[in-house]
Backbone of each chain as ProteinMPNN parsed JSONL, in Angstrom:
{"seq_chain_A": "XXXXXXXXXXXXXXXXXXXXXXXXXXXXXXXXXXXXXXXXXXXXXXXXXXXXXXXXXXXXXXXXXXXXXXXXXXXXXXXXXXXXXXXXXXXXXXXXXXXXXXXXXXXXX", "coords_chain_A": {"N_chain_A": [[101.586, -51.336, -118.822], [98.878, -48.667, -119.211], [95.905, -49.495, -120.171], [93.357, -47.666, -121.944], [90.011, -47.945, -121.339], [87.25, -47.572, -123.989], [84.028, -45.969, -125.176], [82.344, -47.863, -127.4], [81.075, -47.6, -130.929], [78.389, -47.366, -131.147], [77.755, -47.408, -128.019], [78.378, -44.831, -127.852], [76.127, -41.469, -127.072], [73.975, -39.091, -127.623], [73.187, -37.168, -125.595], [75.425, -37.389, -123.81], [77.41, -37.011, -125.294], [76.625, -34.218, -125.991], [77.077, -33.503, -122.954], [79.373, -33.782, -122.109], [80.946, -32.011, -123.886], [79.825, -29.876, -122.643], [81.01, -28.376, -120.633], [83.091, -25.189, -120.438], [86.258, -25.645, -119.609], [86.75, -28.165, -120.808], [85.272, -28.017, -123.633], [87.173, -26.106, -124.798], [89.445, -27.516, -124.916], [88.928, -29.798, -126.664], [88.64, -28.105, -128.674], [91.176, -26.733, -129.229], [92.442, -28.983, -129.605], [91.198, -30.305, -132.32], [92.585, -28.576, -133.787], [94.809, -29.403, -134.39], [96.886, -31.721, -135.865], [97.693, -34.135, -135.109], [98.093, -37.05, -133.096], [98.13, -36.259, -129.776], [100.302, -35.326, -126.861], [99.238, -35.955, -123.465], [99.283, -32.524, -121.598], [100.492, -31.009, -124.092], [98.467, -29.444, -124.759], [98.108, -26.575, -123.47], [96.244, -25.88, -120.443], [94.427, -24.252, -118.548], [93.776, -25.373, -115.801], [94.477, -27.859, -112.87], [96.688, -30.371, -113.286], [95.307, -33.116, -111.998], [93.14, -31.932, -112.309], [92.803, -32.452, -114.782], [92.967, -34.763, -116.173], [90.807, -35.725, -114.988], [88.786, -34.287, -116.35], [89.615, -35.128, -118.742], [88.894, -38.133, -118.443], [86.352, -38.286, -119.113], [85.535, -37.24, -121.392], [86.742, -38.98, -122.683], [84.729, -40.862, -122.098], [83.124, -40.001, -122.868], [83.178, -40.997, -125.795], [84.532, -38.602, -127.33], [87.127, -39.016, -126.902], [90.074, -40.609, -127.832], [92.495, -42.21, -126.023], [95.725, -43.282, -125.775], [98.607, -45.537, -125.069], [101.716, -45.096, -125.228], [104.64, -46.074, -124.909], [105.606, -43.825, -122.174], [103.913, -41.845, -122.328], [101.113, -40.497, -122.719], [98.462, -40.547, -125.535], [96.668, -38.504, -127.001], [94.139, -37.9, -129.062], [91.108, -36.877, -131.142], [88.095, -38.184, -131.954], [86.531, -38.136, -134.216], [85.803, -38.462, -136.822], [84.455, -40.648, -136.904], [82.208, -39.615, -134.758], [81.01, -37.617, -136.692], [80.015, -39.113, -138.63], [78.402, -40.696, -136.988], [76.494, -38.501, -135.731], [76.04, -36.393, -138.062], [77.648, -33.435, -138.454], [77.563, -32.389, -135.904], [79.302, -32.034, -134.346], [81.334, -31.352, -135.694], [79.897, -28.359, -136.164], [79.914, -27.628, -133.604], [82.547, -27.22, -133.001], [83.629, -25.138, -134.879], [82.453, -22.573, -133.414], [83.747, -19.811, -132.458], [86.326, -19.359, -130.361], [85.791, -17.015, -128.765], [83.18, -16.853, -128.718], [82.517, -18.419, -126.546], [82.734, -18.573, -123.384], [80.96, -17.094, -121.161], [79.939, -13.463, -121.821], [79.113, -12.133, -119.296], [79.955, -13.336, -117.228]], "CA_chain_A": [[101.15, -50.17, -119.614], [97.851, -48.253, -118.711], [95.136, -49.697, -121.187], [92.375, -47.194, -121.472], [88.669, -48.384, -122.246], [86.541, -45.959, -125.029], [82.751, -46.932, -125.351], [81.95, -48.008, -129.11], [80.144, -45.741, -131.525], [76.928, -47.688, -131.132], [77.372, -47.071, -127.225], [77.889, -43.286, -127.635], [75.024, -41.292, -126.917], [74.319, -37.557, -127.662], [73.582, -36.304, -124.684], [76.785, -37.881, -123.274], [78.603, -36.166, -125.803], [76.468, -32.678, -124.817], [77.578, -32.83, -121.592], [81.16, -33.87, -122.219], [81.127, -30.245, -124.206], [79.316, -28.603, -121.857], [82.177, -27.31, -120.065], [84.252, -24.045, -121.264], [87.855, -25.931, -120.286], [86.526, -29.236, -122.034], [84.93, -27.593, -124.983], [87.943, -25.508, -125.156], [90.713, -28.934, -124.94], [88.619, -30.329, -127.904], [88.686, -26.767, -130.17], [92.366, -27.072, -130.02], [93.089, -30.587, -130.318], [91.074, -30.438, -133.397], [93.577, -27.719, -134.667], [96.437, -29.713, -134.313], [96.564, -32.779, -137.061], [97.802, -35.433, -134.931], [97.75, -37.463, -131.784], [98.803, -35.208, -128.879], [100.47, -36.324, -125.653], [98.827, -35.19, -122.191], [100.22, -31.577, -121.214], [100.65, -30.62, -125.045], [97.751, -28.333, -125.059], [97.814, -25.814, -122.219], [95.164, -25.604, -119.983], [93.894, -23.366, -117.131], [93.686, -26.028, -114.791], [95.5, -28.513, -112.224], [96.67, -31.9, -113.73], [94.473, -33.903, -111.703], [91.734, -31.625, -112.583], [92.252, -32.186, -116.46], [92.769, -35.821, -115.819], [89.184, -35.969, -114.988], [88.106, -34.104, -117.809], [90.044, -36.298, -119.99], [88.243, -39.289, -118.274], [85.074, -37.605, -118.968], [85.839, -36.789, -122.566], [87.361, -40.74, -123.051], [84.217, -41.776, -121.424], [81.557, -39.797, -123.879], [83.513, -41.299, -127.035], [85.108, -38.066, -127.732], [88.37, -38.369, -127.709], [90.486, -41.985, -127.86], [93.78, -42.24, -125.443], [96.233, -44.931, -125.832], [99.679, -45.45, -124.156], [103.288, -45.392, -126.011], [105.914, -45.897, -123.414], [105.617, -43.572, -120.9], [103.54, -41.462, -122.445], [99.396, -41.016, -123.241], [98.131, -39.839, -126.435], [95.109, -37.845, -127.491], [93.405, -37.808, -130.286], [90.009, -36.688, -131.469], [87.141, -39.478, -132.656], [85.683, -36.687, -135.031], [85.14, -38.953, -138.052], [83.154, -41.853, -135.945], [81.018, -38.545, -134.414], [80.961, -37.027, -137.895], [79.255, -40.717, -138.534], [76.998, -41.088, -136.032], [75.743, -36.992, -134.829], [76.245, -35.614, -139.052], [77.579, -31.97, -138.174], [76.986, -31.622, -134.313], [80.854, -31.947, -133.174], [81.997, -30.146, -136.297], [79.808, -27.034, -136.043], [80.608, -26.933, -132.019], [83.943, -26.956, -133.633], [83.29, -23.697, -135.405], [82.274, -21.855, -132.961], [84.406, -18.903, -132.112], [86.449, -19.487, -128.694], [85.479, -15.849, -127.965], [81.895, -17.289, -128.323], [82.092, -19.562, -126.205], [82.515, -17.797, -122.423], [79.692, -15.702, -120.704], [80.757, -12.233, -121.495], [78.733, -11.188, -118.253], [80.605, -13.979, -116.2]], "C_chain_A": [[99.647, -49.978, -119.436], [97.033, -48.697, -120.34], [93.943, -48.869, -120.936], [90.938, -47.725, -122.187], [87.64, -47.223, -123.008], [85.428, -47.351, -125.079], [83.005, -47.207, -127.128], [80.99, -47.254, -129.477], [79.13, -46.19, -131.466], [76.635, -47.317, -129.02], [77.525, -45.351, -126.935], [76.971, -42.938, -128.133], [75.122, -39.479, -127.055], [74.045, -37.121, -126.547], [74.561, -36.507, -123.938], [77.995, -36.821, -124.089], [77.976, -34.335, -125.355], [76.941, -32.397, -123.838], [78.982, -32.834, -121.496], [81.711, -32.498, -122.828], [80.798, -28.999, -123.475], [80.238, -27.712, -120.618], [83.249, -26.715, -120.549], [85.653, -24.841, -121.095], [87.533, -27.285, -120.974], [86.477, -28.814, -123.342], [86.118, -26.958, -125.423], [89.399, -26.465, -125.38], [90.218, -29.339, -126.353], [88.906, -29.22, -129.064], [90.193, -26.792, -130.112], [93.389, -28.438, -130.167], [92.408, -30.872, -131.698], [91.769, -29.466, -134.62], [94.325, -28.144, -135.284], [96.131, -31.125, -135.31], [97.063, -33.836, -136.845], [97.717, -35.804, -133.357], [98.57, -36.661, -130.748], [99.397, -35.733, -126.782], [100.038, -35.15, -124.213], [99.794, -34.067, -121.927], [100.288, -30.874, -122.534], [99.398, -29.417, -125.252], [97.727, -27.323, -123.721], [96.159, -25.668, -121.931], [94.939, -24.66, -118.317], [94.039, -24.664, -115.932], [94.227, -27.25, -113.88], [95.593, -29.603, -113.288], [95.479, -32.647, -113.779], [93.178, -33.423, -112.292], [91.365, -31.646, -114.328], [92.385, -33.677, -116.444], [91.496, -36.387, -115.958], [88.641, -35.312, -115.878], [88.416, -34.613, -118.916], [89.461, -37.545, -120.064], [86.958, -38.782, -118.829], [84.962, -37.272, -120.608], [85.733, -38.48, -123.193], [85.71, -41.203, -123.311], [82.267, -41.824, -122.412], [82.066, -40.296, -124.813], [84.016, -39.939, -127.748], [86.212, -37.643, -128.074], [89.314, -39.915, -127.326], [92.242, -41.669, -127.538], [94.505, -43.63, -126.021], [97.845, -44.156, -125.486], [100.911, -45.355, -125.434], [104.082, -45.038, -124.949], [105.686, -45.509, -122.743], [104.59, -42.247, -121.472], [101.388, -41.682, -122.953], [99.183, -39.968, -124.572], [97.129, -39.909, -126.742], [94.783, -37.899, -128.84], [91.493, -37.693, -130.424], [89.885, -38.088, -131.715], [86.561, -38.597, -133.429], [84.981, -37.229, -135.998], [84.395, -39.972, -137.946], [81.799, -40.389, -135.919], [80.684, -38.166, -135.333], [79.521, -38.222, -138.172], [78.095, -40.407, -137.985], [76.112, -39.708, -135.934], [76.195, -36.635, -136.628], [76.623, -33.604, -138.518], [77.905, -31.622, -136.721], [78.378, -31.19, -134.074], [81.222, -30.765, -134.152], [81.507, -28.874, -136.486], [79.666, -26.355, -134.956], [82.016, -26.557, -132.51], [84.513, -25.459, -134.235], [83.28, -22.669, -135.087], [83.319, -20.959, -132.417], [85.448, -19.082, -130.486], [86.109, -17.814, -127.721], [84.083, -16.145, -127.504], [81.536, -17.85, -127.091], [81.787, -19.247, -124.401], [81.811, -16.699, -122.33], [80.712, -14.374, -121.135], [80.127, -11.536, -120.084], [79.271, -12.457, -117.211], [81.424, -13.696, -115.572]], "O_chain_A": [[98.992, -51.019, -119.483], [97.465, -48.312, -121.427], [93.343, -49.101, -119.886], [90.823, -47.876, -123.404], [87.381, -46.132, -122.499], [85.514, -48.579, -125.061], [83.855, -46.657, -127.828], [80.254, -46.504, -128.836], [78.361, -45.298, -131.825], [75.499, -47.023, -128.648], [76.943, -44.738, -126.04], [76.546, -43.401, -129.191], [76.064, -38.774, -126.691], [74.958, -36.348, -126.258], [74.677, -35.583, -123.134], [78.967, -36.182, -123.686], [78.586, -33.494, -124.695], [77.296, -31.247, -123.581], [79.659, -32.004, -120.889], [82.718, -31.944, -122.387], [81.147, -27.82, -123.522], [80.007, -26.679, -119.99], [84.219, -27.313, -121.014], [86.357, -24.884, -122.105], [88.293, -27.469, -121.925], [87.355, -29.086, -124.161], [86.303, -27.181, -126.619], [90.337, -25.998, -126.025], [91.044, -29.24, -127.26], [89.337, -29.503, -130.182], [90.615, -26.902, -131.263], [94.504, -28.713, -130.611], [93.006, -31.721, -132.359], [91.615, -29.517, -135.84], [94.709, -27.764, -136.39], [94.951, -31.468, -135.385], [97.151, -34.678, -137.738], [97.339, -34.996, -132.509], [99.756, -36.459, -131.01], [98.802, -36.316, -125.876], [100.397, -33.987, -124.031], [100.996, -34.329, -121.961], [100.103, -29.69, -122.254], [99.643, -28.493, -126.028], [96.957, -27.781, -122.877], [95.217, -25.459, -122.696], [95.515, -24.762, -117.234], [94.806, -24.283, -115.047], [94.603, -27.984, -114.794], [94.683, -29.749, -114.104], [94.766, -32.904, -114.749], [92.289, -34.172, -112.696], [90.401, -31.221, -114.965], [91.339, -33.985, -117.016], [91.122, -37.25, -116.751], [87.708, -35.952, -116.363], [87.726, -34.616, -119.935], [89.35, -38.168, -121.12], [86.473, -39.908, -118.929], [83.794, -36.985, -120.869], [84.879, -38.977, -123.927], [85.349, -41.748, -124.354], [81.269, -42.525, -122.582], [81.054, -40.244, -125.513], [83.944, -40.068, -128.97], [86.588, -36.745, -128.827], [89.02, -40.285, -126.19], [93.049, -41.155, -128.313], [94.015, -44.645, -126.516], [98.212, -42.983, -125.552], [100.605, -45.657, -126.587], [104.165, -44.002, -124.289], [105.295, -46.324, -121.907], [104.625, -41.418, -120.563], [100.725, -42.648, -123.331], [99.645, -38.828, -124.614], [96.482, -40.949, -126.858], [95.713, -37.945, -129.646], [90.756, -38.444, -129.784], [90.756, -38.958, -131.749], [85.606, -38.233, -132.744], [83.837, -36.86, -136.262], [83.634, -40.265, -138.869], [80.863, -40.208, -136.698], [79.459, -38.195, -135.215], [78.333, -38.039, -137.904], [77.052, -39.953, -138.456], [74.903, -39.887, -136.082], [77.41, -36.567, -136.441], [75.74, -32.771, -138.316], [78.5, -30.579, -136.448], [78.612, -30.066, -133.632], [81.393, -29.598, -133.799], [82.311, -28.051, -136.924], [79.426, -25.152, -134.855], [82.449, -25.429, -132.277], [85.589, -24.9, -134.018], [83.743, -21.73, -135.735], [83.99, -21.643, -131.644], [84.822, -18.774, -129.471], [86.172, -17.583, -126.513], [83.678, -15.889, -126.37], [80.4, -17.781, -126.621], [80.691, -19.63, -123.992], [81.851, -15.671, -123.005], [81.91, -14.282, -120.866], [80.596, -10.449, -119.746], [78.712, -12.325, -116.122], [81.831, -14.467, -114.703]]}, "seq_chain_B": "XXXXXXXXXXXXXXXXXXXXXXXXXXXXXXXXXXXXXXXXXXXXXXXXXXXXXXXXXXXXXXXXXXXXXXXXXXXXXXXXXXXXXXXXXXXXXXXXXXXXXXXXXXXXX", "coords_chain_B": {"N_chain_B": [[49.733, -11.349, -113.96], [52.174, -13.662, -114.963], [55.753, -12.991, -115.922], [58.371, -14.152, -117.797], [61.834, -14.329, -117.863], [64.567, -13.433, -119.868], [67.616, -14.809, -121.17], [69.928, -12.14, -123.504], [70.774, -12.398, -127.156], [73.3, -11.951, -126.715], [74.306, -12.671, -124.043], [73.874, -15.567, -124.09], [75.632, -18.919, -124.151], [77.971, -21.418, -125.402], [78.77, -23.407, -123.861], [76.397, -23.164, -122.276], [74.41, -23.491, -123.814], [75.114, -26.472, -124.636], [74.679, -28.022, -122.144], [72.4, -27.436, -121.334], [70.94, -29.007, -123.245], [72.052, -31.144, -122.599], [70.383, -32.919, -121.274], [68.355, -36.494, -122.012], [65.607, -35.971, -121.703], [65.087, -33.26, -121.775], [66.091, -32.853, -124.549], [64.71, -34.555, -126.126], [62.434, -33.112, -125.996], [62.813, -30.81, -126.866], [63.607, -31.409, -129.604], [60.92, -32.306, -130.313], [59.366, -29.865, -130.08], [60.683, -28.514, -132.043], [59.507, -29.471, -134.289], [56.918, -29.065, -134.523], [54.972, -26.09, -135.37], [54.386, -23.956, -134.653], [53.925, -21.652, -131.292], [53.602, -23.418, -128.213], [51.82, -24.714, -125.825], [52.405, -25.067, -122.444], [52.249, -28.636, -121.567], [51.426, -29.654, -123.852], [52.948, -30.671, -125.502], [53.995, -34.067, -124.932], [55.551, -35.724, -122.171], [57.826, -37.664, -119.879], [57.846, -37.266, -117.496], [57.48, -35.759, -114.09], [54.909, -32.993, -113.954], [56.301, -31.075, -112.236], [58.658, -31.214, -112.651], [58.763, -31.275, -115.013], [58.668, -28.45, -115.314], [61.001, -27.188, -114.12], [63.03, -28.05, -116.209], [61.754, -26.453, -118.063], [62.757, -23.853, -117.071], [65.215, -24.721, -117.221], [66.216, -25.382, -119.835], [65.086, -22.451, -120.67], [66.559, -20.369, -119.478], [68.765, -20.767, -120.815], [68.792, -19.966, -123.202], [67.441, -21.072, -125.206], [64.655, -21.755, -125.12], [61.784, -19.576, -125.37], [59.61, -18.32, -123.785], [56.494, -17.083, -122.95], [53.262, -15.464, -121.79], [49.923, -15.898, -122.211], [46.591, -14.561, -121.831], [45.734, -17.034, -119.057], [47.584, -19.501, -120.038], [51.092, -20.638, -120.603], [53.323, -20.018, -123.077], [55.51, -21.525, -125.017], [58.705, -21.348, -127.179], [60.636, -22.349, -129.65], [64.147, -20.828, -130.046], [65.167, -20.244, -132.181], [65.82, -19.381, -134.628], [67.261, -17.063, -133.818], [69.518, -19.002, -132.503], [70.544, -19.84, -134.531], [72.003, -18.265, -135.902], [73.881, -17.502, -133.874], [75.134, -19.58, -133.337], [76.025, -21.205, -135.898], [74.551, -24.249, -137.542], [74.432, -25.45, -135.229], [72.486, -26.21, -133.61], [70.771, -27.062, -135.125], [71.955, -29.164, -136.444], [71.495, -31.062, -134.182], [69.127, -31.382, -133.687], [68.538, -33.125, -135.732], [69.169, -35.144, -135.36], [68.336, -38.713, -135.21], [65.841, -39.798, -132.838], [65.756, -42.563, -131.695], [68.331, -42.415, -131.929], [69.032, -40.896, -129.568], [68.826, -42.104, -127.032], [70.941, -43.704, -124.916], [71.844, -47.251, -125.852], [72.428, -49.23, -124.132], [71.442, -48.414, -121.737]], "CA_chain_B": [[50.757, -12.459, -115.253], [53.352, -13.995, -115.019], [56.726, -12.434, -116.716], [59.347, -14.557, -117.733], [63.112, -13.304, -118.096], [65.356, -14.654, -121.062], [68.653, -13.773, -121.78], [69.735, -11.628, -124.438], [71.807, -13.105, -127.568], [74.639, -11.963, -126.246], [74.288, -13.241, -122.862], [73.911, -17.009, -124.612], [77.046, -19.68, -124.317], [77.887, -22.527, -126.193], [78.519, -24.319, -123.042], [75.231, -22.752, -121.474], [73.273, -24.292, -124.576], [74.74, -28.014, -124.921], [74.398, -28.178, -121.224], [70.799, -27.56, -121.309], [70.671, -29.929, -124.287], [72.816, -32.653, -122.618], [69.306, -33.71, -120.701], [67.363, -36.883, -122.319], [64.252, -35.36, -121.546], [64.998, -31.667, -122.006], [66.736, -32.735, -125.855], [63.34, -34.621, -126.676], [61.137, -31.994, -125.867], [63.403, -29.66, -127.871], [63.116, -32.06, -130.734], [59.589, -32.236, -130.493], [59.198, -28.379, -130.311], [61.106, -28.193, -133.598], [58.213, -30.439, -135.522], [55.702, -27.669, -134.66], [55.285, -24.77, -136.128], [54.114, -22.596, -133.81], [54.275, -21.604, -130.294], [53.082, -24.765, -127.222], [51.334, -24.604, -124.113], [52.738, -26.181, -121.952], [51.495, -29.691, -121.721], [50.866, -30.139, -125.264], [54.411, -31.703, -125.526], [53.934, -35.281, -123.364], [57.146, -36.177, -121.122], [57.533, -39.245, -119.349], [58.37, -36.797, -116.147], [56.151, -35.15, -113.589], [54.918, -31.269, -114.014], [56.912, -29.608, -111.79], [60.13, -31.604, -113.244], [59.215, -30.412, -116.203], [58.815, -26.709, -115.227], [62.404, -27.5, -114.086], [63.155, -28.436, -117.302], [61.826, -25.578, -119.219], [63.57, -23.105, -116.868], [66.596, -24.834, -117.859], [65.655, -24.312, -121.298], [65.055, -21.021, -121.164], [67.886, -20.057, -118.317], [70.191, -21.224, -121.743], [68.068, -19.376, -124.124], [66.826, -22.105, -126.134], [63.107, -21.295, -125.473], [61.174, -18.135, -125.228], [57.694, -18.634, -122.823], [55.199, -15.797, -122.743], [52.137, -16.245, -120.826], [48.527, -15.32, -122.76], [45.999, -15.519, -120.297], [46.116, -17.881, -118.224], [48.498, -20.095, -120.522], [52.362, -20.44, -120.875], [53.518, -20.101, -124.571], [56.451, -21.996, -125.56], [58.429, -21.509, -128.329], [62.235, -22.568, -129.512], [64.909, -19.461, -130.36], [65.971, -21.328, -133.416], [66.809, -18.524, -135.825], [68.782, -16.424, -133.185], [70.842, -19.414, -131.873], [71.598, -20.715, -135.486], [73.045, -17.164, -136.331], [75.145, -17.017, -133.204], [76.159, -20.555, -133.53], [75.277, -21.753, -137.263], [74.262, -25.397, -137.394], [74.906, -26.323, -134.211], [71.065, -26.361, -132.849], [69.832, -27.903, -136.272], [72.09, -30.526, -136.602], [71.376, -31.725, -132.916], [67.556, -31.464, -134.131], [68.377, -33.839, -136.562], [69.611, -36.804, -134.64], [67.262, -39.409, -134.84], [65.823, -40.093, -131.901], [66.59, -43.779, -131.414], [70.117, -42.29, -131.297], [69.317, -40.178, -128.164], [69.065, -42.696, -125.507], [72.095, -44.724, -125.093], [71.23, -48.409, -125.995], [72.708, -49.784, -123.134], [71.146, -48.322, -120.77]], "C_chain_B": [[52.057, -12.372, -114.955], [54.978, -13.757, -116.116], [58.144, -13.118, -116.576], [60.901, -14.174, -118.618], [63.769, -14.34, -118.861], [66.716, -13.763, -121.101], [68.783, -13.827, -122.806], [71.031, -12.337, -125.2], [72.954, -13.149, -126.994], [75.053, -12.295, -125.352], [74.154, -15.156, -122.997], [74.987, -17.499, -124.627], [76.833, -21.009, -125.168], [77.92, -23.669, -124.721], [76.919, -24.656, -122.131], [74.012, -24.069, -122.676], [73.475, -25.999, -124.31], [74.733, -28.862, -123.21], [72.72, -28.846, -120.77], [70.162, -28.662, -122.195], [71.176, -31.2, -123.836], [71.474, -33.818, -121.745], [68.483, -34.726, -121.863], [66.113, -36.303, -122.933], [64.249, -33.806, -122.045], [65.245, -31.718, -123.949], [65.366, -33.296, -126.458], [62.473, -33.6, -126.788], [61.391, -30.445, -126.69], [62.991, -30.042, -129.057], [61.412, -31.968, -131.233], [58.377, -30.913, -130.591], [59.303, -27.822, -131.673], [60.133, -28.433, -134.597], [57.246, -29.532, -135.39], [56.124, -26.491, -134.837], [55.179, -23.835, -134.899], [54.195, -22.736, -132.204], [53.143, -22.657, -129.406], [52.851, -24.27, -125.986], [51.598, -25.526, -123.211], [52.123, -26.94, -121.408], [50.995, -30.294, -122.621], [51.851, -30.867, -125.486], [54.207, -32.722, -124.694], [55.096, -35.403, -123.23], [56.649, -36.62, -120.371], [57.917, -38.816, -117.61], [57.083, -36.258, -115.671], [56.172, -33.65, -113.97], [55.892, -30.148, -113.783], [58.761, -30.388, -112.328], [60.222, -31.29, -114.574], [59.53, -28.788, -116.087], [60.593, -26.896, -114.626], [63.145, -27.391, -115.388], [63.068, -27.254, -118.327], [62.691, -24.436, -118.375], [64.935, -23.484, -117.495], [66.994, -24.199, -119.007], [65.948, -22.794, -121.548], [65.835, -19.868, -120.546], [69.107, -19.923, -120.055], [69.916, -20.423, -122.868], [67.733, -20.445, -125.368], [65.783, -22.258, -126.169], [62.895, -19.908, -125.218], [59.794, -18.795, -124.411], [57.202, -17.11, -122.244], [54.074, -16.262, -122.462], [50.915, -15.266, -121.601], [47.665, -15.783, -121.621], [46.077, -16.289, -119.503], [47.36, -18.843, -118.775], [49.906, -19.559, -120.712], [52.837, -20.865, -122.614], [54.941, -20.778, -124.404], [56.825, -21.605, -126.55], [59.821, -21.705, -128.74], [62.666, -20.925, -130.347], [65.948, -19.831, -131.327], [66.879, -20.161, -134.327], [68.111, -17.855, -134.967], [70.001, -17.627, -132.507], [71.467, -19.969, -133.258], [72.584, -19.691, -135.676], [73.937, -16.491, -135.098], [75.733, -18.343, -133.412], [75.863, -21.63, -134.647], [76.079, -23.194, -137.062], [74.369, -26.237, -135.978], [73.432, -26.894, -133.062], [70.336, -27.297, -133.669], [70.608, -29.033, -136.252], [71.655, -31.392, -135.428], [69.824, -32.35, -133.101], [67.578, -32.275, -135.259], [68.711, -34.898, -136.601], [68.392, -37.489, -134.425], [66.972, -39.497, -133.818], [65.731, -40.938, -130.987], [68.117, -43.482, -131.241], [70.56, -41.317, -130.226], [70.088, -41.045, -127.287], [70.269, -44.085, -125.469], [71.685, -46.508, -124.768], [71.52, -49.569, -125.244], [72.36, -49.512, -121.882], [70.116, -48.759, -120.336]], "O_chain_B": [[52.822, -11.428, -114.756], [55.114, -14.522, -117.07], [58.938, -12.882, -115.666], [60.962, -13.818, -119.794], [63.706, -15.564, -118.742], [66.871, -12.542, -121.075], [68.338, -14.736, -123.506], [72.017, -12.763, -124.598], [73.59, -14.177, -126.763], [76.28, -12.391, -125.357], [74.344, -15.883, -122.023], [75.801, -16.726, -125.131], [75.756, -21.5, -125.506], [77.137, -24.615, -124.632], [76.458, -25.675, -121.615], [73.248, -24.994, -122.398], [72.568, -26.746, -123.943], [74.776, -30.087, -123.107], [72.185, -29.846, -120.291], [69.062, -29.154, -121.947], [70.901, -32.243, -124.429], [71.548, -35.042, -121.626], [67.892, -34.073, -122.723], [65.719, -36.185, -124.094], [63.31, -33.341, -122.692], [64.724, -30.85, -124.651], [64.828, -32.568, -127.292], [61.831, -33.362, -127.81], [60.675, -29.487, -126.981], [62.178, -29.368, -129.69], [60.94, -31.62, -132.315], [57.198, -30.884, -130.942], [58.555, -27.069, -132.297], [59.953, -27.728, -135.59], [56.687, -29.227, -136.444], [57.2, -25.942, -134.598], [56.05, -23.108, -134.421], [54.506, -23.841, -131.758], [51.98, -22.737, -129.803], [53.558, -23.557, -125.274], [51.097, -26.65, -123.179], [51.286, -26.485, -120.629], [50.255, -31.271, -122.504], [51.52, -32.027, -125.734], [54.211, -32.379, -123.512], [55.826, -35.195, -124.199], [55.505, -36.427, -119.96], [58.179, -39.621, -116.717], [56.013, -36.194, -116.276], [57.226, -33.085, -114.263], [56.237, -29.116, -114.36], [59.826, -29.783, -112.209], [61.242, -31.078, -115.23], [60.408, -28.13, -116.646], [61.287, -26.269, -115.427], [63.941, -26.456, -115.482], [63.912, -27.016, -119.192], [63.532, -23.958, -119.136], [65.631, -22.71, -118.151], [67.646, -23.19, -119.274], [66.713, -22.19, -122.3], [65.809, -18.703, -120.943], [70.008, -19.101, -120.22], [70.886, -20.159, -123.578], [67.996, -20.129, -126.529], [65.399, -22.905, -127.143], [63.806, -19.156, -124.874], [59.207, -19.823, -124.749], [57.576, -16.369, -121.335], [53.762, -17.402, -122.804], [50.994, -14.038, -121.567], [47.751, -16.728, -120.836], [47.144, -15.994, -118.963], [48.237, -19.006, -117.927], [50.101, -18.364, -120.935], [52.62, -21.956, -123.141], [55.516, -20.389, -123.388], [55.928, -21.3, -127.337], [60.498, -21.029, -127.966], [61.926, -20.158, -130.963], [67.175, -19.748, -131.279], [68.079, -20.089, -134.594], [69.322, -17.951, -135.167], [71.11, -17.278, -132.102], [72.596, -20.457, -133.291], [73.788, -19.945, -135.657], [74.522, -15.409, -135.149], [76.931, -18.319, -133.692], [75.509, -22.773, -134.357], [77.233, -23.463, -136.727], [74.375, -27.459, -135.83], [73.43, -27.672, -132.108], [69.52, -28.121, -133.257], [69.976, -30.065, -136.025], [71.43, -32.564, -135.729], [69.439, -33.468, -132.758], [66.548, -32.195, -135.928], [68.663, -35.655, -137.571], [67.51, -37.083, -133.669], [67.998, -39.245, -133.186], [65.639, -40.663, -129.791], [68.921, -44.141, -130.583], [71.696, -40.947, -129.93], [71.252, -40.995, -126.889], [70.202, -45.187, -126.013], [71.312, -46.924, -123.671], [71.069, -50.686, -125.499], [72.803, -50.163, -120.935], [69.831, -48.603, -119.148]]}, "name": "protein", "num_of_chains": 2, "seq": "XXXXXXXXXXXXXXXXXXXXXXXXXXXXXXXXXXXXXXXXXXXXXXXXXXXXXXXXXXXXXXXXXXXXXXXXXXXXXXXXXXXXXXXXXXXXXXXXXXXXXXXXXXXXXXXXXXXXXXXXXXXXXXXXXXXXXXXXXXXXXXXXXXXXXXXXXXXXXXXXXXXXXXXXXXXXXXXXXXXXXXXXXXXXXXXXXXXXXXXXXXXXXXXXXXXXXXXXXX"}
């Protein structure tokens, strides 16, 4: 069974977590996994983009302390870290959280 | 004189900002913008980088709209775009500005 490693909340770092948001289909995986009120298994949220290519934004997510995988059978499950970040950053995640998803893409892109 | 181009609120992203914010160096110098009142010439802010990596730096900045720089005589004005980014994306500039800054740099590195 795939064991995945998450840093600890003393090794997450804010600009780690900035950049882990700083991309529209990241930022946009986290605004609706924080919709949803429980652990979510890979594939459960639609996304614009290949497997492999959300794969790596899931590693990339794991890897800022934003979002904590773990295995059950044959499956992987998601879940936010919101109330660690809440912790550590007061506000930051939850009023990216806020933000509008219309906000969030260039309108001149 | 030199005339520098900003985009307009509406041309601002959430990814565009915590992008620009996910830099070390660029999130200090934001921080340290915030503590003054008024508008900075550049070089009054110290960074542990060279000149033209900072002028890097503030384009970034101000590419994301998170500064404004107007040039008075010979000098470049600095100055952060605090009110208009809280009221497109309320709290999300202040709380970041309120991370200590022992809890920037990741303590393992």
């Amino acid at each position: 069974m795939k064991q995945y490693q998450h840093p600890t909340i003393d090794q997450i770092t804010l600009p780690g977590v900035l950049h882990a948001l700083s991309d529209p289909v990241r930022l946009n995986f986290v605004q609706c996994l924080a919709k949803l009120t429980c652990e979510q298994p890979c594939g459960a949220i639609p996304t614009p983009v290949a497997k492999s290519t959300m794969s790596h934004h899931l590693r990339v997510l794991r890897e800022a302390g934003i979002v904590q995988i773990r295995t059950e059978g044959t499956q992987s499950l998601t879940s936010l870290r919101l109330d660690e970040l809440e912790k550590k950053f007061p506000n930051v995640l939850s009023s990216i959280l806020q933000v509008p998803e219309t906000d969030i893409l260039d309108k001149n892109g």
